[in-house]
Structure formats: C-alpha cells, structure tokens
KOLDO-708716 format. One record per residue (C-alpha): residue in three letters; x, y, z. Coordinates in nm, 2 decimals. Last residue first. Layout:
<recs>
{'ALA'; {X; Y; Z}}
...
</recs>
This chain:
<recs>
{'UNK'; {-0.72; 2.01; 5.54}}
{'UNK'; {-0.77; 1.90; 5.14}}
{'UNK'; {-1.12; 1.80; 5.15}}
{'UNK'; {-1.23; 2.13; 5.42}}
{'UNK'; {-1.05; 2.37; 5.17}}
{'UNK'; {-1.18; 2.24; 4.85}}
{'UNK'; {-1.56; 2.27; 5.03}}
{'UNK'; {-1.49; 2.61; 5.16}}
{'UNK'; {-1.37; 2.73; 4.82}}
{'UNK'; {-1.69; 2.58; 4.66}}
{'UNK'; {-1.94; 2.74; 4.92}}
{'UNK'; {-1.73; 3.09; 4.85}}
{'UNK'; {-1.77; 3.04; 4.51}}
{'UNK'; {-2.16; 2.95; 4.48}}
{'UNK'; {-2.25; 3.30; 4.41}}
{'UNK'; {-2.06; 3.30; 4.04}}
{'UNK'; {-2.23; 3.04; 3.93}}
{'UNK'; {-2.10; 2.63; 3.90}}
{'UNK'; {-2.06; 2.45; 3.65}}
{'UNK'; {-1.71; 2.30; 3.70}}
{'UNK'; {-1.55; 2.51; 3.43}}
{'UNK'; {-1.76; 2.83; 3.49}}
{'UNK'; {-1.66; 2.81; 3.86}}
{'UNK'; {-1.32; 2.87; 3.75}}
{'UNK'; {-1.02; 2.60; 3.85}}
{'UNK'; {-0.69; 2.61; 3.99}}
{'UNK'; {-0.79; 2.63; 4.36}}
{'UNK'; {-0.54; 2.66; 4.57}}
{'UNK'; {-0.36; 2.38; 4.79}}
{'UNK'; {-0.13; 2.51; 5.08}}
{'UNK'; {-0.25; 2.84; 5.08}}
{'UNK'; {-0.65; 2.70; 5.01}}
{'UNK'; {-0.60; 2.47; 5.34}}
{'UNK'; {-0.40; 2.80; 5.53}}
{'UNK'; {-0.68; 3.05; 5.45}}
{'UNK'; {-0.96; 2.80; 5.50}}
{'UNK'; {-0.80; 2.72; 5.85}}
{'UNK'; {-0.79; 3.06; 5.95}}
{'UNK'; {-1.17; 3.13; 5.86}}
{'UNK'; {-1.27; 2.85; 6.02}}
{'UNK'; {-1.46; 2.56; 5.90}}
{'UNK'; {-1.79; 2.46; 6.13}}
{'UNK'; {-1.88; 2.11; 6.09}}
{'UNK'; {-2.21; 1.99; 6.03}}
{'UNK'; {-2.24; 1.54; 6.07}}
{'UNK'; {-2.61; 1.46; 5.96}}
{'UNK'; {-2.88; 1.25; 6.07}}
{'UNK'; {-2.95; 1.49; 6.40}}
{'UNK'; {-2.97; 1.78; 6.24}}
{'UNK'; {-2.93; 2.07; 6.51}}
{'UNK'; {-2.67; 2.19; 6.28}}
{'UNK'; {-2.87; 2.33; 6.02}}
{'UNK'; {-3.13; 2.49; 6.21}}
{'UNK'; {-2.86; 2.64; 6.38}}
{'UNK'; {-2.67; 2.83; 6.05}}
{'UNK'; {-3.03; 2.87; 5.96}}
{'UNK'; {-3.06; 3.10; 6.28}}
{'UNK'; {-2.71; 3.28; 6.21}}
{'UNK'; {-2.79; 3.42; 5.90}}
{'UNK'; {-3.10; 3.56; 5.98}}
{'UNK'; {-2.90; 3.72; 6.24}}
{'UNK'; {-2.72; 3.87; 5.96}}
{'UNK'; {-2.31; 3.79; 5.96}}
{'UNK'; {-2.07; 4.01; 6.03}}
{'UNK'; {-1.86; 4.13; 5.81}}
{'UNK'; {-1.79; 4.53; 5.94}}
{'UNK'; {-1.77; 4.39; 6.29}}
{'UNK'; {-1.94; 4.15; 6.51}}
{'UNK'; {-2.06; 3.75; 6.49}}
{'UNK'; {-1.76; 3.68; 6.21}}
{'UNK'; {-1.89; 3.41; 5.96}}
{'UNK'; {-1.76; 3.08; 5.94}}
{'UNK'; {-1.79; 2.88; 5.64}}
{'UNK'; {-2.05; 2.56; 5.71}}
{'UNK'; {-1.95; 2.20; 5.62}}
{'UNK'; {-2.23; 1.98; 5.62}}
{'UNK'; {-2.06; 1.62; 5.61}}
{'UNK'; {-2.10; 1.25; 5.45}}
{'UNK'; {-2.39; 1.36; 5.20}}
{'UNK'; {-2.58; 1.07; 5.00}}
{'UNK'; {-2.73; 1.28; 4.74}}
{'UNK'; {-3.12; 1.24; 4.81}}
{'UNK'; {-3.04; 1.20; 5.19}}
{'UNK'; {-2.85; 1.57; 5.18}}
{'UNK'; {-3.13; 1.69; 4.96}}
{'UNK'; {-3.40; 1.59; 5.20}}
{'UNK'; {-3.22; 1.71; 5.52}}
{'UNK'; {-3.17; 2.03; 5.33}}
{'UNK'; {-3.54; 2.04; 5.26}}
{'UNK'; {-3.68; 1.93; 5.63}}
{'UNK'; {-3.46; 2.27; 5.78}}
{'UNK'; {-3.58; 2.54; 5.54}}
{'UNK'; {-3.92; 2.39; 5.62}}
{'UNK'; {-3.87; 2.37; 5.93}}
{'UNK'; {-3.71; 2.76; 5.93}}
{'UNK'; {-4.08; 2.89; 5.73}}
{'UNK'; {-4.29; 2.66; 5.94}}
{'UNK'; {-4.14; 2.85; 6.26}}
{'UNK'; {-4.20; 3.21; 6.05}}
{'UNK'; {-3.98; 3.50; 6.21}}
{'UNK'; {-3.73; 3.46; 5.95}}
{'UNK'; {-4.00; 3.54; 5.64}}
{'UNK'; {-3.87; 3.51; 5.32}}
{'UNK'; {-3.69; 3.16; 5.31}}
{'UNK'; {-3.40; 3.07; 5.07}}
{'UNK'; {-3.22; 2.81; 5.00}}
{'UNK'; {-2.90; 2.81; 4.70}}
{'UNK'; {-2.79; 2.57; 4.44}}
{'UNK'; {-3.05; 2.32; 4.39}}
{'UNK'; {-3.06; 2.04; 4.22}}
{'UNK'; {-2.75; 1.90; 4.22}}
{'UNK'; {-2.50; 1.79; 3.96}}
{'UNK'; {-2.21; 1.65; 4.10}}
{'UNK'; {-1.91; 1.85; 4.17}}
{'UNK'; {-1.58; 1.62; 4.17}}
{'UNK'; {-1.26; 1.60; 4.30}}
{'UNK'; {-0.98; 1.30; 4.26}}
{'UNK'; {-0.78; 1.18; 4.54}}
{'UNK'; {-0.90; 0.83; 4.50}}
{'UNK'; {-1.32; 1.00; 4.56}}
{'UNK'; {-1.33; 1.38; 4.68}}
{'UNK'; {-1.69; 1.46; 4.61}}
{'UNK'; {-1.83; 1.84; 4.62}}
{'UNK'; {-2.17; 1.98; 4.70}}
{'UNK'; {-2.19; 2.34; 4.66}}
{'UNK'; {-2.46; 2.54; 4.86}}
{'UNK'; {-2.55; 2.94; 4.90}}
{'UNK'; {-2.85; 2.96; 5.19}}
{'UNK'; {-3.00; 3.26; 5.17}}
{'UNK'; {-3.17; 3.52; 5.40}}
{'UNK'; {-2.84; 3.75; 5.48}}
{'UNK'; {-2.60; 3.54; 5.27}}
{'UNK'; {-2.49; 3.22; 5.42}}
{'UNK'; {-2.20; 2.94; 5.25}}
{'UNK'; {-2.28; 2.61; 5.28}}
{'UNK'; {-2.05; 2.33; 5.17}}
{'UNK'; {-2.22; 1.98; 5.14}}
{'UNK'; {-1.98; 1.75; 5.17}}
{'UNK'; {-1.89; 1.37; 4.95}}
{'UNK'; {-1.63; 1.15; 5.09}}
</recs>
C-alpha cells in the first residue's frame, strides 16, 4: 500500500509518500516535497493546488491521502489557510483521504517508533511530521 502523508504549515503543503510492500517500508523518490499557493483567496490558486496533487497522486499510484490532524483552537491551531487545502484535498473524488488523529499517532509511533533519520531515507528536515504520520498510519 503506498500513502501520501500531508502534513499543513500555514500556506504549505508538507508531503512524504511512503510504501509498505511484504512488511517492508520504502520512500520513493518524488518530485515534489511540499505545495504551496500565495494567494488563499484565489479560486484558480486552490484548483490549482487541488489538480496538482491529484496529478502527483495518479503519477505515483497512491492508495491513501493521509492528513495529520491539526487542533481547530488553542496555542496549535492550525491557519485557516490550512484548513481550506485540508478540504480541497478531501473533496477528491479519485482518491481515499483519511484524517489520522493525534492520539492514534501517539499510540502507532509508541507501539512502533521510528528508528530512522530523515537524512537516511532522503528526506529534509520539514517533511518529518508527514513521515511520522505516514509510519504511524502503515503500522496502526
């Protein structure tokens, strides 16, 4: 099964695809890391957004979208911008989007951490959090 995890920060889009084939992970190469747009209030801008991550996901043969779940108030909440590619996302028809859970994160990545640095899979440092969310959601 191969996910796209996607993790949001304010105007971007953070992604790690990840591939759990005989028990075995792997991070294929992809060709792009993160999405962002400029303008929020732009319809063409969120379409856009929208028409290149259902490109990408076809391109790579994704099962799942798996989104981390941000708190909607509080000190971590996420930007509003946030929240409206969150929806563009999941109002893909083509495409399966699953919202992981802070709680079930915690007790996936308890259960089974993550032995490995992003360095070593080739991944940057701003794709961690879309990583751990994609271990978590292979090994629940």
């Amino acid at each position: 099964m191969r996910v796209c995890a996607v993790d949001f920060k304010s105007n971007e889009a953070n992604i790690c695809l990840l591939d759990l084939n005989q028990g075995l992970f792997d991070v294929p190469d992809c060709r792009a890391r993160k999405f962002t747009i400029s303008d929020a209030a732009s319809t063409d801008q969120i379409r856009n957004f929208q028409s290149q991550f259902v490109k990408l996901m076809e391109d790579y043969k994704v099962d799942k979208i798996v989104i981390r779940e941000r708190p909607m108030k509080g000190k971590f909440a996420g930007s509003a911008i946030g929240f409206k590619l969150e929806a563009a996302l999941q109002l893909i028809e083509t495409i399966d989007c699953e919202i992981l859970t802070a709680s079930a994160m915690k007790e996936s990545l308890k259960r089974t951490p993550v032995l490995v640095s992003m360095k070593d899979v080739g991944l940057k440092q701003f794709q961690e959090h879309a990583f751990q969310t994609a271990c978590a959601y292979l090994n629940k």
